[in-house]
Structures are given as structure tokens and as C-alpha cells.
C-alpha positions in Angstrom: 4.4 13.1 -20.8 3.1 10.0 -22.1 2.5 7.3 -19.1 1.0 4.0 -18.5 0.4 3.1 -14.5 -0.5 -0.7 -14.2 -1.8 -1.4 -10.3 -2.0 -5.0 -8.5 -4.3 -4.3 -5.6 -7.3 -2.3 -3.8 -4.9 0.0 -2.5 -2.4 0.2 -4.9 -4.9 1.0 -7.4 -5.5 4.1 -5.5 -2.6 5.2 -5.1 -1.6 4.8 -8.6 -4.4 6.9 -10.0 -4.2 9.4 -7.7 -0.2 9.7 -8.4 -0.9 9.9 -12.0 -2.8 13.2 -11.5 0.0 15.0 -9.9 2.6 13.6 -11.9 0.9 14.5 -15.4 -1.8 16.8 -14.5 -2.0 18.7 -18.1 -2.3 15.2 -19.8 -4.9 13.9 -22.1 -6.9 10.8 -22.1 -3.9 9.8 -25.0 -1.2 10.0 -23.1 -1.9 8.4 -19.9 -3.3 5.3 -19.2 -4.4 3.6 -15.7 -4.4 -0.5 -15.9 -4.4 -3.5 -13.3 -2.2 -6.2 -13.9 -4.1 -10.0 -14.0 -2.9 -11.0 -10.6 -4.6 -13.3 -7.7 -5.7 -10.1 -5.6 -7.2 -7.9 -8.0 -9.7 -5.8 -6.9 -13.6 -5.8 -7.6 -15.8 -3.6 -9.2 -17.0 -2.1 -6.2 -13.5 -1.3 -5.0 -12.4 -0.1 -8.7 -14.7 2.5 -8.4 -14.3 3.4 -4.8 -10.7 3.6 -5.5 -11.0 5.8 -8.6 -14.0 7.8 -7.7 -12.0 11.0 -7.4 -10.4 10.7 -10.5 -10.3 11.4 -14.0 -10.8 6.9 -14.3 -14.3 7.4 -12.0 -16.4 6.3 -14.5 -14.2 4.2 -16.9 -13.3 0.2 -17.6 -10.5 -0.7 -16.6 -8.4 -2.9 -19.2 -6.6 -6.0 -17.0 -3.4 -6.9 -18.8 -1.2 -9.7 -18.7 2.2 -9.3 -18.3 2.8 -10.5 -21.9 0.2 -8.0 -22.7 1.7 -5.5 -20.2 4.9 -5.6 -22.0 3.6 -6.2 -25.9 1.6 -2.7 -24.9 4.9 -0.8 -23.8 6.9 -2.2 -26.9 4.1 -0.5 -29.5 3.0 2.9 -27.6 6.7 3.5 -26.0 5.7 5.6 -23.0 8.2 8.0 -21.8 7.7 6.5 -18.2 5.3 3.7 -16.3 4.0 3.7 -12.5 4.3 0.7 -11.5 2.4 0.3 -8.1 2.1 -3.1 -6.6 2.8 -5.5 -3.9 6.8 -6.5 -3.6 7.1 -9.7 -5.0 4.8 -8.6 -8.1 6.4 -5.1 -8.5 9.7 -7.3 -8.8 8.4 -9.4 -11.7 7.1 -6.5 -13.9 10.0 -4.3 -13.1 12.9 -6.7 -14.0 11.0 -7.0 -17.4 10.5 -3.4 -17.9 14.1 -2.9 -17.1 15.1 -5.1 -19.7 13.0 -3.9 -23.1 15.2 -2.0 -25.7 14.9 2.1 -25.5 12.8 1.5 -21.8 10.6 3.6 -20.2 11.8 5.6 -17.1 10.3 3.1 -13.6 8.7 4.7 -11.2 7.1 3.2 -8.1 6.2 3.3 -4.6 4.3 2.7 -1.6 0.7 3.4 -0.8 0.6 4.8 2.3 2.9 5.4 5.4 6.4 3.6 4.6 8.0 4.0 8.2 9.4 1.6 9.0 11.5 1.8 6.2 12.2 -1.5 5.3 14.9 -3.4 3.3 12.0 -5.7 2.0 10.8 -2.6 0.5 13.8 -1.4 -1.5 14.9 -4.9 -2.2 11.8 -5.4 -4.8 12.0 -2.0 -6.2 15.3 -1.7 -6.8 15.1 -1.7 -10.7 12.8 1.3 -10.8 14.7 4.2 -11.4 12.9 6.4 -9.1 11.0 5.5 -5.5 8.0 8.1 -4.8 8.3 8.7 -0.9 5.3 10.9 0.8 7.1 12.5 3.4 10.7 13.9 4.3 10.9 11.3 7.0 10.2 8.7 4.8 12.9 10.5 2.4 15.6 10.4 5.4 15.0 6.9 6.6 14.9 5.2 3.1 17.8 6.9 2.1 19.2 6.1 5.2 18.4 2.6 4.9 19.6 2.1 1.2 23.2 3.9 2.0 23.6 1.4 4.8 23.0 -1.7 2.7 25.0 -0.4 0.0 22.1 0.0 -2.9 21.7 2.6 -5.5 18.5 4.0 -5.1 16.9 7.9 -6.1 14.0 9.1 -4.0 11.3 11.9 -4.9 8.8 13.9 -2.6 5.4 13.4 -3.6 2.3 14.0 -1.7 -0.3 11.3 -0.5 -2.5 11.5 -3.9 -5.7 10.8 -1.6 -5.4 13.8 1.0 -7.9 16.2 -0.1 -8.4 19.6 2.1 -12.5 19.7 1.7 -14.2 20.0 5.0 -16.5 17.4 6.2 -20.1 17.9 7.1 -21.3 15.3 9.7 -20.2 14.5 12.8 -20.2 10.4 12.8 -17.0 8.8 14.4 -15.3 6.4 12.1 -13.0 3.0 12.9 -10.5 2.5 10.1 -10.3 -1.1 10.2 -7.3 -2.5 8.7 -6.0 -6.4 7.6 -3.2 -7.0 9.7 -3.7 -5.4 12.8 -4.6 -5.7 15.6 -3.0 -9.3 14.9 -4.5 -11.6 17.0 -8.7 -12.5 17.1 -8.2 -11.7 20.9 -7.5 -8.0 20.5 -9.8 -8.0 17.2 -12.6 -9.0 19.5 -11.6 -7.2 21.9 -11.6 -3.8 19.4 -14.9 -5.0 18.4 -16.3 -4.4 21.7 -14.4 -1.2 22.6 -16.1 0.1 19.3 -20.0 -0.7 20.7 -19.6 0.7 23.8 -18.1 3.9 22.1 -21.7 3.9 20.1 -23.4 3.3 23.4 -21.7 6.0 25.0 -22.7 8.3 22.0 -26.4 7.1 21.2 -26.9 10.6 19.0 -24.0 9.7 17.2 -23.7 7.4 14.8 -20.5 5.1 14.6 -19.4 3.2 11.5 -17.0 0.9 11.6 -15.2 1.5 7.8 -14.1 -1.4 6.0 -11.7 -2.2 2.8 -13.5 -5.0 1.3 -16.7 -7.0 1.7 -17.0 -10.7 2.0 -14.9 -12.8 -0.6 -13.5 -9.4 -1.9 -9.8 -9.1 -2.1 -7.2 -7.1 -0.4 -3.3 -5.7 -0.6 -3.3 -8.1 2.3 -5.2 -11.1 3.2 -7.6 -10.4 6.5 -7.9 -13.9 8.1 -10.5 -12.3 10.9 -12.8 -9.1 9.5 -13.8 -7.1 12.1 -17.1 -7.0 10.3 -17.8 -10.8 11.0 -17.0 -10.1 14.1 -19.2 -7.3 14.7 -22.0 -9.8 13.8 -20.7 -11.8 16.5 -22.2 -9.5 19.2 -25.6 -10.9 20.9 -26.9 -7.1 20.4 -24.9 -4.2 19.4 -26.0 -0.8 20.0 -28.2 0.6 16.8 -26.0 3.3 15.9 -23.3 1.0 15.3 -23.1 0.4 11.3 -20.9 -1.3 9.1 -20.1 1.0 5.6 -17.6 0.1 2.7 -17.2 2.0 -0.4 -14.4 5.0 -0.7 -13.2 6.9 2.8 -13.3 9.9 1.1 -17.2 9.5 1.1 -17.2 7.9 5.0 -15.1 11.5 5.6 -17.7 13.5 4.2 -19.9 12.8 6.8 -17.3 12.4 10.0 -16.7 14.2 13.0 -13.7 12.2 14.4 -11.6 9.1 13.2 -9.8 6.5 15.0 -7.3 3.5 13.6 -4.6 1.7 14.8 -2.3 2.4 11.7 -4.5 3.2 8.8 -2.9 6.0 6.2 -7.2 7.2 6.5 -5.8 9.0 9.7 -3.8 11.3 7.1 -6.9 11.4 5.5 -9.0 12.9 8.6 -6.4 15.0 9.6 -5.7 16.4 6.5 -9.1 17.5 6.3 -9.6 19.4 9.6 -10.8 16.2 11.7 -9.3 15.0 14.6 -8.4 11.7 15.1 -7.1 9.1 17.6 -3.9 6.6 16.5 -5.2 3.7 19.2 -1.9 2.9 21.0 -3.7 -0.2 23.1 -2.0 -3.0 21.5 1.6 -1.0 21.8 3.4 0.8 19.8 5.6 -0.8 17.3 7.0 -1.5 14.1 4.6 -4.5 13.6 2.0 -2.3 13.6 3.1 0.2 11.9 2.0 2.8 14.2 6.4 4.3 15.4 5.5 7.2 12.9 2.8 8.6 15.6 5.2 8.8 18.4 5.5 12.8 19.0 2.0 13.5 16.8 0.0 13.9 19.7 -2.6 11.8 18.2 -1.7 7.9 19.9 -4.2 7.7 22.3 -6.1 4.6 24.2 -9.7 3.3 24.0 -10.8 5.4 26.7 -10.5 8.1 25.0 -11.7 7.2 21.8 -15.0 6.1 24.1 -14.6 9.6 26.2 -14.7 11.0 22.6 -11.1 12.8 23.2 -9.5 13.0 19.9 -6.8 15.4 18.3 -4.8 17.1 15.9 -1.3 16.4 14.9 1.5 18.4 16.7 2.5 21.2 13.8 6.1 20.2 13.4 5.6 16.7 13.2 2.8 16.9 10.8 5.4 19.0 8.5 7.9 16.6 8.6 5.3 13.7 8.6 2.8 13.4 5.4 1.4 17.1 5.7 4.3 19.1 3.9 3.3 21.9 2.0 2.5 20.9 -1.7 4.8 23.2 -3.1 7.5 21.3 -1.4 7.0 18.1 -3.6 9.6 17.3 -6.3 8.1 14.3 -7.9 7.1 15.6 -11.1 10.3 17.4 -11.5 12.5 13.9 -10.8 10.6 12.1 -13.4 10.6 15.3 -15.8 14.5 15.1 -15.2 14.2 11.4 -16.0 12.7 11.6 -19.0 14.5 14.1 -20.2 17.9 12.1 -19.4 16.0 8.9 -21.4 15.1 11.2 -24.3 19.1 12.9 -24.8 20.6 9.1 -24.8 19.2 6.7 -22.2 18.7 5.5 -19.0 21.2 3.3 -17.2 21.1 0.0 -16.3 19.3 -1.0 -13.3 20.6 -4.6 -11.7 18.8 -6.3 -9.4 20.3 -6.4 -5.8 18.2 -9.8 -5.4 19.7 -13.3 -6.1 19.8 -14.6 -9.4 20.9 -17.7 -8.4 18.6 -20.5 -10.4 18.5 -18.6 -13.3 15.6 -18.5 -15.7 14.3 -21.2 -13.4 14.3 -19.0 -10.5 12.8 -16.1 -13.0 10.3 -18.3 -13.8 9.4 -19.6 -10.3 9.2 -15.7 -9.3 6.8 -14.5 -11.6 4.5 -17.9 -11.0 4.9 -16.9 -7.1 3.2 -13.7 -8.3 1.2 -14.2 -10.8 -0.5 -17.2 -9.5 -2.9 -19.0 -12.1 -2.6 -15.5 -14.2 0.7 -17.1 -15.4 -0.2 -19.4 -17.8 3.5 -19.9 -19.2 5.1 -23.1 -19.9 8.3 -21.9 -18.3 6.5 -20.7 -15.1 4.4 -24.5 -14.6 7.7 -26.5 -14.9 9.4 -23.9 -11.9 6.6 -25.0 -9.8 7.0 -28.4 -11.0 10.4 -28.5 -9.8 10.3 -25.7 -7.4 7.6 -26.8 -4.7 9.3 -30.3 -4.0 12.3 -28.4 -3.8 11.2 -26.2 -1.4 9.8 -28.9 0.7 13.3 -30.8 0.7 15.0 -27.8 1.6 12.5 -26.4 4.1 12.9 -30.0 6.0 16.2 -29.9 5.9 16.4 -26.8 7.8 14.0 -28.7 10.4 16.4 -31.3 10.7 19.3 -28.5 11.1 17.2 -26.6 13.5 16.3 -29.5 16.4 19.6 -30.4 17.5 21.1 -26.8 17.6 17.6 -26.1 19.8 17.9 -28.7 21.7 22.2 -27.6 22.2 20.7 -24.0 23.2 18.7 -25.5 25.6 21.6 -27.3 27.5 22.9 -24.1 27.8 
């Protein structure tokens, strides 16, 4: 199969490569590529190669593509299909020009780690992609679930978590999977800080890293306004065998003994790998921080015991249903095999957008200069901002004006 997977982000990026392998595992260097997309949150060269350290791309460039380029490249080489795995609002963009090119490639696309809750923001932008890789049968229930209820057409395909590896680890340090968005407020962030030193003072012949995504002024899938890193430094004195460690978690798993996270996809990492883990349940349990999947796991647990050093393994069943299926269960590469087949005997069908197209090529414009950022250097896409950002403000004060009196009619209520 010949395939070109263009990535946005840190984590994207991972996932991309690593879907690539299992969707075309027999192909040669010519007929797959892996490329990033010119977009504001690209990732470094440090995180490139943490990223694709496990796969066939470990030691390669990277070509970055615009989306001119993107689509010039598609038009001469005709893939049979193309991964496209980014953010929503960028994944929209490249998708509804993909969708549009004569004798298209089959769209594939996903998420990068766990995708319950199964939101409509998340099948809204993806809804021109003629298949959405889900990684467990849960997530295939509730996004199928979801899209029957609004009314959309979507097809979903089992694939695996491309990052799970079964190797055994050799070390026993405990890990902190720190994540962007949550714990949300710098309260609980300090707070977490804190928790995580007197863990390390509690086990002084331990060590305990506290694993981060990206170092200062590196970029992520989303924007982390209060690193826990900076707030580490914070501390007057922090116990010695606390450390700070960035690079791939496959390599922080190598040496770990435990893991703990609020809602990091690395806690499918661990587990997968015979290490227990804690899902830290302190700051609730809720869709906002993505943590609902761990109800019945057995792994949400508080601080105290990730201090007591108490951590677990997944209940069986829900691990089955949950991420940890049996390989043979995925049917990923069959769907797109299927799809490219159905392409190759007389074409794929149209995919519409279920978004608003409203504005028209204004609003196109305006959505792929929303993405794109100063990597859009169109003419089309500086007059929708031109026109687009006063707009915005008129109609975003409006609302205000809308707003107070009904407030003030609720409050006399």
C-alpha cells in the first residue's frame, strides 16, 4: 500500500508513525512516507526523535510541508491512502482539501491516545476522513454511539495503541506522567508538586522522576500555561532523588518500577508492560480530566497511596474492553485494505462536511489561517483575518450586550 502520514504535533507525530507500522508493516521506504505539516506547534528535534525512536523514522529528517506542498505531493505520487493525525481544527483544514482532489486518496485519522469521552468536537473535525482509527472497543461503542445520535456518517476501525510495547522493564524508579491540562488549576499543580517530593522522601533508595513532554519554550498538542517542572524548581529544597527527565517514555519505562498520572495514555504504557500504576483520582473524577475511562480498572487511587507506594494492575475485563485487547482482535489494516480496494474498482464517495459552510471561501480561508497560523502565507487567508477578527470582535460584543440583561432578568428570578 502506498501511504503518506503528515503529523501536526508532539504527540500526534507519535502516533502517526507508530500507526503506520501496523497499518503497512510489509512496506518499503517507497511506499510510505512520515511528514509534519508547517503549523504553529510543531514539534522539536528533540521530541521528533523521542517520538520516532521506535520506529523505522528513528534516525531520519523529517520533510515539513506546507499545505500547498502537502497537496502538490498527493497530486504527483497518488497514494492509495494518507494518515492524517493532527489537532481538530488543523485535521479539518487538510482533510476538506484532501477530500476534494480528483481520484483522492482513502482519509484515515484518529486520536492519539484515550478518546473517552467521546466527544462531538472529535467527530465534527474528522468527519471527511473516510475512516476514524479507535484503540479500544469502548471507544468503538461510544463513538459510534455518539455519531448515530447526532445523525453523522462515520466508519470506525480497531486498532491498537501503536506505542504499547510488551518488553519488561528493568529498574524500579517511580515515574509522574505529567500532563498539560491537568490538574487545571496552579493550586493543585503545586499542590501535585509537593505530593511528588514527599513520595521521594518517603522512598530515599528510590529514585523518582517526574516525566515531562517538552522542555522550556518547546511546543506541545496542548499549550501548558504552568509546567510542573518550573514548579518543581519552586521548592526551597527537594529531596535528591527527585529528578526531572524528558526524552521518549518508552526509555523513562525501561527503567521503572511503578507509574502514576492523572490521565496520561503512559498509564497504558506501564500497564501494558507488566508495571503497575496508580490513575491519581485526588482532583475527582471526571470528564474534564479525562480520567471516566478508569472507573472499574482498579487503578484510580489517591496520593497516599502513590506515597505508601500502593499501586496496581488493571481489573482483566476492563483492560480487555479498555486499550489492552488482544492484537489479533484489531481490524484496522483490513478497513483500510477494504478501502482501498473499494477506491481502486471505482472510487470513493463523497465525504461532506457536517460543519457550517456558511461564509464561504471566506470562512475556508479564515479556517485554515485559524490553523495554520503564520504557516499560511496566502492572500486569501490574510484578507479572512483582515475581515474576520474585527468581525469577531463585533459579534463577540454583541453577545455581551445580549448576555447582561438576560443575567441580570435570571437574577430577579
Amino acid at each position: 500500500m502506498r501511504l503518506i502520514a503528515i503529523a501536526d504535533s508532539d504527540s500526534y507525530l507519535k502516533w502517526a508513525a507508530g500507526t503506520v507500522e501496523r497499518l503497512a508493516p510489509e512496506a518499503s521506504s517507497d511506499e510510505v512516507a512520515l511528514q509534519l505539516l508547517a503549523n504553529p506547534v510543531m514539534p522539536s528535534e528533540p521530541q521528533r526523535r523521542a517520538a520516532l525512536e521506535r520506529t523505522r523514522w528513528r534516525s531520519r529528517d523529517l520533510a515539513v510541508l506546507g499545505l500547498d506542498d502537502l497537496l502538490a505531493q498527493v497530486r504527483h505520487h497518488r497514494p492509495e491512502a494518507v494518515l492524517v493525525g493532527m489537532r481538530g481544527p488543523t485535521a479539518a483544514v487538510v482533510l476538506r482539501e484532501l477530500v476534494e482532489l480528483r481520484d483522492r486518496p482513502v482519509l484515515v485519522t484518529g486520536l492519539p491516545g484515550v478518546g473517552i469521552p467521546a466527544t462531538r468536537k472529535a467527530l465534527y473535525y474528522r468527519a471527511q476522513a473516510d475512516v476514524m482509527l479507535v484503540h479500544s472497543r469502548r471507544e468503538r461503542r461510544a463513538f459510534a454511539d455518539r455519531a448515530e445520535a447526532l445523525g453523522w456518517s462515520h466508519r470506525f476501525a480497531l486498532s491498537s495503541l501503536p506505542f504499547l510495547e510488551g518488553r519488561p522493564p528493568a529498574g524500579d524508579d517511580i515515574v509522574l506522567a505529567a500532563q498539560a491540562l491537568v490538574p487545571a488549576t496552579l493550586e493543585e499543580r503545586r499542590w501535585l508538586v509537593r505530593q511528588l517530593d514527599a513520595t521521594a522522601r518517603r522512598h530515599p533508595h528510590r529514585r523518582v522522576v517526574l516525566k515531562v513532554r517538552a522542555a522550556t519554550g518547546e511546543q506541545q498538542t496542548h499549550a501548558e500555561r504552568w509546567p510542573l517542572a518550573d514548579l518543581l524548581a519552586e521548592l526551597p529544597a527537594r529531596a535528591p532523588n527527585l529528578v526531572v527527565r524528558g526524552g521518549s517514555m518508552s526509555q523513562t519505562l525501561d527503567t521503572a518500577g511503578a507509574l502514576a498520572t492523572v490521565s496520561s495514555t503512559a498509564i497504558l504504557e506501564a500497564v501494558a508492560r507488566g508495571i503497575p500504576a496508580l490513575a491519581l483520582d485526588d482532583f475527582g473524577v471526571d470528564d474534564a480530566l479525562i480520567n471516566t475511562v478508569f472507573r472499574d480498572s482498579g487503578l484510580l487511587g489517591s496520593v497516599d497511596d502513590l506515597i505508601e507506594g500502593r499501586f496496581r494492575m488493571p481489573a482483566p475485563a476492563w483492560a480487555a474492553d479498555n486499550y489492552l485487547h488482544a492484537e489479533a482482535d484489531a481490524d484496522a489494516a483490513t478497513a483500510v485494505d477494504a478501502l482501498v480496494r473499494e477506491r481502486a474498482s471505482g472510487g470513493l464517495p463523497p465525504r461532506r462536511p457536517v460543519r457550517s459552510t456558511l461564509g464561504g471561501p471566506l470562512r475556508r480561508a479564515w479556517d485554515r489561517k485559524s490553523a495554520l497560523g503564520a504557516h499560511d502565507r496566502s492572500l486569501s487567508g490574510a484578507a479572512a483575518l483582515a475581515v474576520g477578527v474585527p468581525l469577531r470582535a463585533i459579534v463577540r460584543a454583541s453577545a455581551r450586550r445580549v448576555d447582561r440583561p438576560l443575567a441580570r432578568g435570571y437574577a430577579r428570578r
